[in-house]
N, C-alpha and C positions, 0 to 999 in steps of 0.2 A: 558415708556419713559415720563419723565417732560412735560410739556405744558412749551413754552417758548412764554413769555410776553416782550412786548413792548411799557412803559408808555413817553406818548410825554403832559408836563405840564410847563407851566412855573413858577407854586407855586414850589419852591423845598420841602416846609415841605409835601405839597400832595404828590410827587413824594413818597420821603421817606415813610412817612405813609404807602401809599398803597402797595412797594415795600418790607415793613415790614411785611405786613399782608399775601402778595403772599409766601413771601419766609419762613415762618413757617408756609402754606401747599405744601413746597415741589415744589413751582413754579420757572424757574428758568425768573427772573427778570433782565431788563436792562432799563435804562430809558435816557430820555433828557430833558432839562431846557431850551435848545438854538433849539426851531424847525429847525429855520433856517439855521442852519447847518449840518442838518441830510443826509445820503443818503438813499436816497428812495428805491433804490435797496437793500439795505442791510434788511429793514423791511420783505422782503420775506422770511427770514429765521425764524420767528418768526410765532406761533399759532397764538396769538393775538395780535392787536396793542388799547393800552387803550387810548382815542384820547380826551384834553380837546379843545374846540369849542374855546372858547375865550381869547386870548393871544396877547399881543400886539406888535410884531415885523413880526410875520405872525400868522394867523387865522388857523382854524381846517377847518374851509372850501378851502382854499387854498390848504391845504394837503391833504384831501379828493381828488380833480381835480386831483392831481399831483398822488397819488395812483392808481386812474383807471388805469393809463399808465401800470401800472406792469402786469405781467406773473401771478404771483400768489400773491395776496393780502391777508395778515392776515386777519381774522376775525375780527370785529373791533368794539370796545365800545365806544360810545361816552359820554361824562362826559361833564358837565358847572351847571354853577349859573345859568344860566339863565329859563324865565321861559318853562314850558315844553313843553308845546306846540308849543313853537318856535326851541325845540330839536326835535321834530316830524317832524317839518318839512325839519329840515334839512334831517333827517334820510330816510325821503320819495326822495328826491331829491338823497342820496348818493347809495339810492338801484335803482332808476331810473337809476343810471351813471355806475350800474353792480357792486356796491361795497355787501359785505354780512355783513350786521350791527349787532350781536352779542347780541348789547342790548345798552342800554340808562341807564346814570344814573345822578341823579339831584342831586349836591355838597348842601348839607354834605346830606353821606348817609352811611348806616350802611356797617360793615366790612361785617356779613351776606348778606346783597345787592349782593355786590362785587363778595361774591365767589359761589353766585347762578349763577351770568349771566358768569362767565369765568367757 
């Protein structure tokens, strides 16, 4: 059975990028550009959610909060510019709040990266 992924960015050329790389290993890919219009319930249907931290109409930490609420929570990657150790901490906070972080990844990072941690 496919690993089915769930890329929430609001760069579209990342989205695409990455969605490209998934889906010629076979991953079955869906994405969003508009966090803020996602349903949260529907993420449950998905292995993993590939989550960028920094977006400017709502944040990956907002969506993080709003995740806990679920039944079952994708596995989840967290991606940003930012620097890393400030992704650490997020990371430490979202496994505090019951989420299962998957892995971290610091933009621009190799396609190899990528398809190590999913």
């Amino acid at each position: 059975m496919k690993k089915k992924v769930f890329i929430i960015d609001d760069d579209v050329f990342f989205t695409d990028l990455i969605s490209e790389i998934l889906n010629k290993k076979n991953y079955l890919v869906q994405c969003s550009n508009e966090p803020e219009n996602i349903n949260l319930e529907y993420l449950q249907q998905f292995d993993v959610l590939i989550l960028d931290l920094i977006m400017p109409k709502i944040n990956g930490l907002v969506i993080l909060d709003l995740i806990c609420n679920l039944k079952n929570p994708p596995l989840i990657v967290l991606i940003s510019g930012s620097d890393f150790q400030e992704i650490e901490k997020i990371k430490s906070w979202a496994v505090g709040m019951g989420l299962k972080i998957h892995g971290i990844l610091k933009k621009p990072f190799m396609a190899n990266d990528l398809l190590k941690i999913i």
